[in-house]
C-alpha positions in Angstrom: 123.4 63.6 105.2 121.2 66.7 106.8 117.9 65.9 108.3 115.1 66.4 105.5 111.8 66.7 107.1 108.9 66.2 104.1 105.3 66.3 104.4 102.5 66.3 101.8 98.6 66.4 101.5 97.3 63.0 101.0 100.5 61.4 100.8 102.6 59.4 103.1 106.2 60.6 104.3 107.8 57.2 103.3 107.6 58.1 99.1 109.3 61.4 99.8 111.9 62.7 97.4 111.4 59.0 95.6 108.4 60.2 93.4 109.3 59.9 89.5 108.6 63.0 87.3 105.2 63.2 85.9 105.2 63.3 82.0 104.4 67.3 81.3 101.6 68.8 78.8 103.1 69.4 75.7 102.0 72.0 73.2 103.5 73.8 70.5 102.0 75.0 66.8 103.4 73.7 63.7 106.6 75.4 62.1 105.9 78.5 59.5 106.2 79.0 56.1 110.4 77.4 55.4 110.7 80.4 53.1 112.7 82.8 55.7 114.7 80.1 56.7 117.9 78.5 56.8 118.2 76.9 53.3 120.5 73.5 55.2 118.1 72.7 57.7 116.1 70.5 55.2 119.3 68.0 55.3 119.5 68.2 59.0 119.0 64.7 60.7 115.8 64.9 63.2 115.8 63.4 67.0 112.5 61.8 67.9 111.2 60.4 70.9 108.0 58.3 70.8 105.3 58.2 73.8 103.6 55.1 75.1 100.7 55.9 72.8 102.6 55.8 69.7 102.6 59.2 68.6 105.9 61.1 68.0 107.7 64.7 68.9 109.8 65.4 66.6 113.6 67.7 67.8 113.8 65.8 70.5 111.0 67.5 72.4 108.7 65.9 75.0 105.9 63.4 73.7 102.7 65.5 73.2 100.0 65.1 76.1 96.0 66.9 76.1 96.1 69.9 77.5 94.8 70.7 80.5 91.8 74.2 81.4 93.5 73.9 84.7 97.4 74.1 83.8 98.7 76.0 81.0 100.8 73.3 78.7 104.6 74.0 77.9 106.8 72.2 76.8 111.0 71.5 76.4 113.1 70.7 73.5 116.3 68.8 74.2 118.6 69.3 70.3 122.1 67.5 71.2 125.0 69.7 70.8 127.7 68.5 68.4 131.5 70.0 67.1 130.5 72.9 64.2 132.3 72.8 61.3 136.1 73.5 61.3 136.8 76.4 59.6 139.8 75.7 57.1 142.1 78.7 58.9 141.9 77.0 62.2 144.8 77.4 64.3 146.4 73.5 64.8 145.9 72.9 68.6 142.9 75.4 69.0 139.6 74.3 71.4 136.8 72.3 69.3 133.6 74.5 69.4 130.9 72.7 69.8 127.3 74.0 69.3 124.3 74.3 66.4 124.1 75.9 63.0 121.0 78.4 62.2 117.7 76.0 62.7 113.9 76.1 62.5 112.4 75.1 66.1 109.0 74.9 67.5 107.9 78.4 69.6 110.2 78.6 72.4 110.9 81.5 74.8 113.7 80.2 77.5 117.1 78.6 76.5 119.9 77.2 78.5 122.8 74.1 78.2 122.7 70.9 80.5 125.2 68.2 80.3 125.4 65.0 82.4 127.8 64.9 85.1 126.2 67.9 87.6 129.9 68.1 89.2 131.8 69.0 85.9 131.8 72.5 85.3 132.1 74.1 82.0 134.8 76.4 81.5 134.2 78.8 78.4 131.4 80.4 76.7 128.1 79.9 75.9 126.4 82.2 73.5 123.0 82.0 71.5 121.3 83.8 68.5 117.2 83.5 68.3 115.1 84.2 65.5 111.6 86.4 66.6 108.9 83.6 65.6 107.3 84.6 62.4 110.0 86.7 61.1 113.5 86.9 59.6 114.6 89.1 62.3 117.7 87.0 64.2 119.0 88.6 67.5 122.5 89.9 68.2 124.5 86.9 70.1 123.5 87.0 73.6 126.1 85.5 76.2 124.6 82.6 78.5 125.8 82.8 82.2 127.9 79.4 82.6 128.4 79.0 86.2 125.2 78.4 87.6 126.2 75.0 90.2 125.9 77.4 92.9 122.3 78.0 92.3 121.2 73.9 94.0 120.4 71.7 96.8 122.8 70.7 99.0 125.6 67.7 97.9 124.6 64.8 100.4 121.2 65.9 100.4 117.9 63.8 99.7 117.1 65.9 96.8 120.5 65.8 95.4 121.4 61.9 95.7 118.1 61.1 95.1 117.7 62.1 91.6 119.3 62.3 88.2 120.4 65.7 88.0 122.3 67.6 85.8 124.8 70.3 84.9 123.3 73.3 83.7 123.8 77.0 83.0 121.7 80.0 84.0 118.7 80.0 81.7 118.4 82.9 79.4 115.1 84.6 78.5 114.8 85.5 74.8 111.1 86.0 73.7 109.0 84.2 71.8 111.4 82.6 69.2 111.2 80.1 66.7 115.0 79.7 65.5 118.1 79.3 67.1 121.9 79.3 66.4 124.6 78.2 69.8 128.0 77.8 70.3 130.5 77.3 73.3 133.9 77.6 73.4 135.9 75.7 76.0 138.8 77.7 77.6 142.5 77.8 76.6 144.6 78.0 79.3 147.6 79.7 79.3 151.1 77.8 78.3 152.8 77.1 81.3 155.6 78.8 82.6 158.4 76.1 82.2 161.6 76.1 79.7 160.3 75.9 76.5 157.2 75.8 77.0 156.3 78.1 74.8 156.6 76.1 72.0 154.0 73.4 73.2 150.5 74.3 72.4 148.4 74.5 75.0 145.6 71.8 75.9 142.2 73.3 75.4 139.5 72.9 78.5 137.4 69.6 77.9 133.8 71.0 77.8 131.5 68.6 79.6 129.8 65.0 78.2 126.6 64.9 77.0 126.0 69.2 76.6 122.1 69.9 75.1 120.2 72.3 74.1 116.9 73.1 76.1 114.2 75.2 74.2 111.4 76.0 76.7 108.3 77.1 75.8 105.9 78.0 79.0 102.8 77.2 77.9 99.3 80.1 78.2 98.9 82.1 81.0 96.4 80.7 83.3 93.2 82.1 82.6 92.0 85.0 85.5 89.0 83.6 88.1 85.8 84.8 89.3 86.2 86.5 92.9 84.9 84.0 95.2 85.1 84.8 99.1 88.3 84.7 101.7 89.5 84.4 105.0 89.4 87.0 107.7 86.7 88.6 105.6 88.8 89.9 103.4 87.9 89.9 99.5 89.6 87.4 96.8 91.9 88.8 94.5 92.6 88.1 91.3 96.4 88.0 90.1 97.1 91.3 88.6 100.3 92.3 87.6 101.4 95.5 87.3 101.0 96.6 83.9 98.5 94.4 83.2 94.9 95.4 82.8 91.9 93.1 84.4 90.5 90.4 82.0 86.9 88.7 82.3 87.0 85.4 84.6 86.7 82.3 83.8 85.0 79.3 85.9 87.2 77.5 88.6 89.2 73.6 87.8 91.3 72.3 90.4 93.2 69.6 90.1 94.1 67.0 93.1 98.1 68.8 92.3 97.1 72.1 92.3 94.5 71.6 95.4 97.6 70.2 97.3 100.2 73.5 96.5 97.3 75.4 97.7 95.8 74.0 100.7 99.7 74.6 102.4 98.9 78.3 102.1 95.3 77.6 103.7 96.0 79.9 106.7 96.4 83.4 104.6 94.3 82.4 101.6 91.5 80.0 100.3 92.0 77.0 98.1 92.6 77.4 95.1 93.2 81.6 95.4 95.5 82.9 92.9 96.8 85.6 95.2 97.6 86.1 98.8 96.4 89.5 100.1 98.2 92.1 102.0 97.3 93.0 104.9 97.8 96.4 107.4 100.4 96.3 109.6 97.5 95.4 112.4 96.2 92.9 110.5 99.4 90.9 110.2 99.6 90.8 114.0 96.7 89.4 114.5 96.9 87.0 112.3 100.5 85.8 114.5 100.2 83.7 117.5 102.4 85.6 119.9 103.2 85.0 123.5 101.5 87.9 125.8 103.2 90.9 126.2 105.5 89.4 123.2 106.3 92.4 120.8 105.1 92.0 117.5 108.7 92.8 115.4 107.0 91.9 111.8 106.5 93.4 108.7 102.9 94.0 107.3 102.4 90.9 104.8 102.5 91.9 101.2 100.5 90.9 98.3 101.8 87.6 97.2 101.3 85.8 93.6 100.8 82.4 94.4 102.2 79.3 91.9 98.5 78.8 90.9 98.3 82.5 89.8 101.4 82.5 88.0 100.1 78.9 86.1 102.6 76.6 87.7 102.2 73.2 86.4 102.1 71.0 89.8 102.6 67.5 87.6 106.0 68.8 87.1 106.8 68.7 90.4 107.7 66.2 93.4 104.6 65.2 94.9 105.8 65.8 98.4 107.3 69.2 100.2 110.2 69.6 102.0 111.4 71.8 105.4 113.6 72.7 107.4 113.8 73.8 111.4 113.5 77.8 110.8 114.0 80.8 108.3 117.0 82.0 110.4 118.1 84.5 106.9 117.4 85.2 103.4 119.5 84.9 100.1 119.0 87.4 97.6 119.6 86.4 94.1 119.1 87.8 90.5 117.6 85.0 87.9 120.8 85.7 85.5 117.8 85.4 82.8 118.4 88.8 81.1 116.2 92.5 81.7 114.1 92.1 78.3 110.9 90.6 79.7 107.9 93.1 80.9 106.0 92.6 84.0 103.1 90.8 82.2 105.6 88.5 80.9 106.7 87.6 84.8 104.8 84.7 84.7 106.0 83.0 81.7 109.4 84.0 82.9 108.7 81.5 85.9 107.1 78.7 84.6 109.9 78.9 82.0 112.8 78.8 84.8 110.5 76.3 87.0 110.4 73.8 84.1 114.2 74.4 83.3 115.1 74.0 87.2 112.4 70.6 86.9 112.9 69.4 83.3 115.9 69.9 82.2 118.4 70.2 85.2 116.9 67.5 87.3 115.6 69.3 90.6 112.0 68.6 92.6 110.8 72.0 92.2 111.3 75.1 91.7 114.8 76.2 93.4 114.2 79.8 94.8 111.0 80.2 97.8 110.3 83.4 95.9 110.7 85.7 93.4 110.5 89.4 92.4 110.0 91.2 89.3 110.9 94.3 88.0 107.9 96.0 89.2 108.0 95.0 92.4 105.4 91.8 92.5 106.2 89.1 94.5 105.3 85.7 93.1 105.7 82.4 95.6 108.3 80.0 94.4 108.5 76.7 95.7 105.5 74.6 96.9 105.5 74.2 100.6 103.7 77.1 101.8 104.3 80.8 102.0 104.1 80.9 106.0 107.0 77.4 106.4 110.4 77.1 106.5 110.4 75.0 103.2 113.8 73.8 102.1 114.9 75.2 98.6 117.7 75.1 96.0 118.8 78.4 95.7 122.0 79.0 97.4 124.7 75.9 97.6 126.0 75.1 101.1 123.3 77.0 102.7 119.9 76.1 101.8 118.9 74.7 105.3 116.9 77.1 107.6 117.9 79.4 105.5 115.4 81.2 102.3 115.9 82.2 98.6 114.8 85.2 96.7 115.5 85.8 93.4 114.8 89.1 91.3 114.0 88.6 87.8 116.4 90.1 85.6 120.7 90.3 85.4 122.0 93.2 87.5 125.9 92.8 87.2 125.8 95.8 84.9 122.2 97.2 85.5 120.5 98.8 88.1 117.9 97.0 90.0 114.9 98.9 89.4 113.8 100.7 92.8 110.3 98.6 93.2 112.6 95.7 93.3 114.2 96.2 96.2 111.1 97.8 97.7 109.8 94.6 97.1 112.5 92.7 99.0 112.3 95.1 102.2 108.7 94.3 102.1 109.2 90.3 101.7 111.7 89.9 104.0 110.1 92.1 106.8 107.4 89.8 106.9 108.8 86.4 106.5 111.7 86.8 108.8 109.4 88.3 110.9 107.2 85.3 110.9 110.7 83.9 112.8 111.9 86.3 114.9 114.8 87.0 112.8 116.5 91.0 112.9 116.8 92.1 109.1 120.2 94.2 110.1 121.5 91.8 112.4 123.9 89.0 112.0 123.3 85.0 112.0 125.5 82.0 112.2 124.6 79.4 109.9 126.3 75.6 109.2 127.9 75.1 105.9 126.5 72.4 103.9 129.8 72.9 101.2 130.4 75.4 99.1 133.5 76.6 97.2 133.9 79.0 100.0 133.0 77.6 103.3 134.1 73.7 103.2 131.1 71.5 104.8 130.7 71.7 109.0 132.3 75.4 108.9 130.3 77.8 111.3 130.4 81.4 109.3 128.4 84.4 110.5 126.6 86.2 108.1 124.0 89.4 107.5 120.6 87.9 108.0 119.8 89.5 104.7 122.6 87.9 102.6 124.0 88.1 98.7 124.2 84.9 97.3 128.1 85.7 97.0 128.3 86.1 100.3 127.9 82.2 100.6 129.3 81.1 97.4 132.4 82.4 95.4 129.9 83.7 92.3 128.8 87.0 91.2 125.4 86.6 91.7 123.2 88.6 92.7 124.8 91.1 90.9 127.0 93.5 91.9 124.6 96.4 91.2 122.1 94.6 93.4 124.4 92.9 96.1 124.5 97.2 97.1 121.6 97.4 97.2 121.4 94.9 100.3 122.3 97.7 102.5 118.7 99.5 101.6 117.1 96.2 102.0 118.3 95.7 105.3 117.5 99.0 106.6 113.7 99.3 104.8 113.1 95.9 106.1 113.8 96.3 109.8 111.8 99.7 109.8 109.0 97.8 108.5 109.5 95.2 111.4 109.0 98.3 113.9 113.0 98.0 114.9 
C-alpha cells in the first residue's frame, strides 16, 4: 500500500481515513399536483428509511435533518432498479433490461447508477428521461457515461480499502427535475466463431448486483457575505460568477467543519473567505519563499472559488485531509456531466457531483483538486488546501504527487469553450509553479494500476496530461484532450518560460 500522509485541524492523525460519514441535511418540498402524472405510480410500492428520531423519507431518500444558515441542505434519493416489463415480442435469449417506469420524485437536479461491487463494470447502456419540475414537459432520453472506474483513488489505497465504495457511472446533470424514467441494457456479445455456432444464442452481459438510482438534489446556494478585511492588504471578495450579478450580504456562521476547510487555505485568504484573490504576477512572487537568486518560474495566482463559496457541505466529508510528497503534473479531465448548465448554475453542479462522489459512490471527498467551468471560473475541489499537494481521486493509477482538474461539461463531441482552457493555463501556471514543475516538459511518474500501466510501471508523461493518457478512457474528451497543446504552451508563458 502507498504512503498516505493525513493531517487535520483539531484532529489527531490516528482517526484518519477511519471517520464514518456524517448524516447529510436533507431538504426537498412536497410532490405537486398528481394530475400531470404517470397515472401507475399510485400502485407503485414505496422504499422508506426511518432516522433515529422516528421520522421517515419516503423513495428511499436520506432521513430529513434541520437545515443549516451555514450549509445549504441537499439531499440523495436511492430508488432500486428492477427488470421492466418484458414486452410480449421479445426475442427468446435477448439481455433483461433492467431499469424504472415513468415516476413522480422529489426535486432533483443530478442523476447517476451505483451498484455494489466497485470492481464489476457495467457493460451496456444507461439512459434517462427527466420531467422539468412543475410541468409535463419530459426530456428526450439522454445517454449516461458508463465507465467512470477510472475516475478514483488508488486500489490498495487507505481511501480505497478503507471504505465501502461503490460502482458508479459518470453523473449526468439534468436540471431541476421532478420525474424520472431509466433503463440499461447489458451488452450482447457476438456468437462465437466456432462450427455451428451460429445457432446458439448468445449469453447476454450480466449487468452488476445491487444497480440504484441516485436522484441528487444540491441544496440553496450559499447566501453571498459582507466584505470583511484580508491578507496582504488586499480586499475580500465575494464569490461572483460570471454571469451572475451581486446580491446583498448576509451575516457570517461558521461552523467548526467549514472553519477547518478554510483555515488550510489560511496563507492566501482569511477564514472563512469565499474566494481566493488573484494576485499580479509580482504579487505572487512575493508571496513564494524562494532561495536567493532562485528564479521565480510561476504563474500569477488566479481568482479561486473556494468550497465555502461554492456551499460545500463539510459534514459530508472525511474529517481529515490527505497528501502526498509534490504536485509533480496535472490531469485534465471533463465532468462527463453534460453542457446544459450555465455558469450560475456552477455551483450546484459541484455540490451535486461532490455529494454523488461522497454519497452515493463511497469516496472521502470530492475526487478532482479543482474544477473549471465554462466561463472560465475556477472553483477548489477537494479540502486540503489550495497551496498542498493534497491527494485526490481523479485519475486511477496516478493520483499520487500528481493533481486533477476537471472542466465542467462533456467535450467528446463539443468544443471546450475558449475561457476554459484559459482557465487551465492560468491554474496550472500557478500551481505547478508553486513546485517547480515545467508546464511543456515531461515527468516520470509510478503507476499505482491502471488498465494501461500495470502497478510499479515507470511511464513518462506531459506534465500537463489527458486523463487518457493514464487510463485507456476517453475522457477528457477528445475535443478537449487537443486542446492540451494550448494549455501547455499558455501555461509555461505565464510561468515566464
Amino acid at each position: 500500500m502507498r504512503a498516505l500522509m493525513v493531517t487535520s485541524v483539531g484532529v489527531t492523525c490516528a482517526a484518519a481515513l477511519t471517520l464514518p460519514l456524517a448524516a447529510p441535511a436533507s431538504s426537498a418540498p412536497a410532490l405537486s399536483s398528481a394530475s400531470a402524472r404517470p397515472p401507475s405510480l399510485t400502485t407503485e410500492p414505496r422504499t422508506d428509511t426511518t432516522d433515529t428520531s422516528g421520522t421517515t423519507a419516503p423513495d428511499g431518500a436520506e432521513p430529513r435533518a434541520a437545515k443549516s444558515a451555514a450549509e445549504p441542505a441537499g439531499s440523495t434519493q436511492s430508488l432500486p432498479l428492477a427488470p421492466l416489463a418484458v414486452p410480449s415480442n421479445r426475442v427468446a435469449g435477448a439481455p433483461t433490461v433492467q431499469g424504472l417506469p415513468q415516476r413522480d420524485a422529489r426535486p432533483f437536479s443530478l442523476v447517476g447508477v451505483v451498484w455494489d461491487d466497485a470492481e464489476a463494470e457495467l457493460h451496456g447502456t444507461v439512459q434517462v428521461r427527466t420531467r422539468a419540475t412543475g410541468t409535463t414537459r419530459w426530456s428526450d432520453w439522454q445517454d449516461v457515461e458508463t465507465h467512470n472506474a477510472d475516475h478514483a483513488a488508488d486500489l490498495g489505497s487507505a481511501e480505497r480499502e478503507g471504505r465501502t465504495v461503490r460502482g458508479a457511472t459518470a453523473p449526468l446533470w439534468v436540471g431541476d427535475s421532478d420525474g424520472v424514467e431509466v433503463r440499461v441494457r447489458p451488452e450482447s456479445p457476438a456468437t462465437p466463431e466456432s462450427p455451428g455456432s451460429q445457432d446458439r444464442a448468445a449469453t447476454p452481459v450480466p449487468l452488476p448486483e445491487g444497480m440504484r438510482l441516485e436522484l441528487v438534489d444540491p441544496g440553496e446556494d450559499p447566501a453571498p457575505e459582507p466584505a470583511r478585511g484580508a491578507p496582504a492588504n488586499r480586499a475580500a471578495v465575494p464569490a461572483v460568477f460570471a454571469d451572475t450579478p451581486p446580491t446583498a450580504a448576509l451575516p457570517e456562521v461558521l461552523t467548526a467543519e467549514i472553519a477547518a476547510a478554510s483555515a488550510v487555505n489560511a496563507e492566501v485568504a482569511e477564514l472563512g473567505a469565499t474566494v481566493i484573490p488573484a494576485l499580479t504576477q509580482a504579487e505572487t512572487v512575493e508571496s513564494v519563499n524562494l532561495a536567493p537568486g532562485a528564479k521565480p518560474y510561476i504563474g500569477p495566482r488566479p481568482k479561486i472559488v473556494t468550497r465555502k463559496g461554492w456551499g460545500a457541505d463539510e459534514k459530508l466529508r472525511e474529517r481529515n485531509f490527505g497528501y502526498t510528497k509534490s504536485v509533480k503534473a496535472a490531469f485534465v479531465h471533463h465532468s462527463a456531466t453534460g453542457n446544459n448548465y450555465t455558469c450560475k448554475q456552477a455551483p450546484s453542479v459541484l455540490r451535486s457531483i461532490y455529494r454523488y462522489h461522497v454519497k452515493s459512490s463511497g469516496w472521502r471527498d470530492f475526487g478532482y483538486n479543482f474544477a473549471v467551468d465554462k466561463c472560465g471560473n475556477i472553483y477548489e475541489g477537494r479540502a486540503g488546501g489550495v497551496t498542498k499537494a493534497v491527494l485526490g481521486a481523479h485519475t486511477l493509477g496516478f493520483n499520487t504527487n500528481t493533481m486533477g482538474i476537471a472542466v465542467l461539461g462533456s467535450y467528446g463531441s463539443t468544443n471546450p469553450p475558449a475561457a476554459a482552457v484559459t482557465a487551465v493555463s492560468k491554474l496550472t501556471a500557478w500551481k505547478l509553479g508553486l513546485f517547480g514543475a515545467n508546464p511543456k516538459g515531461k515527468v516520470t511518474l509510478v503507476s499505482g494500476g491502471s488498465n494501461k500501466y500495470r502497478k510499479g510501471v515507470k511511464v513518462k508523461m506531459n506534465v500537463i496530461s489527458g486523463h487518457r493518457d493514464g487510463f485507456a478512457t476517453e475522457c477528457p474528451g477528445a475535443r478537449l484532450y487537443k486542446k492540451l497543446g494550448t494549455a501547455r504552451t499558455s501555461s509555461a508563458k505565464l510561468q515566464g518560460r
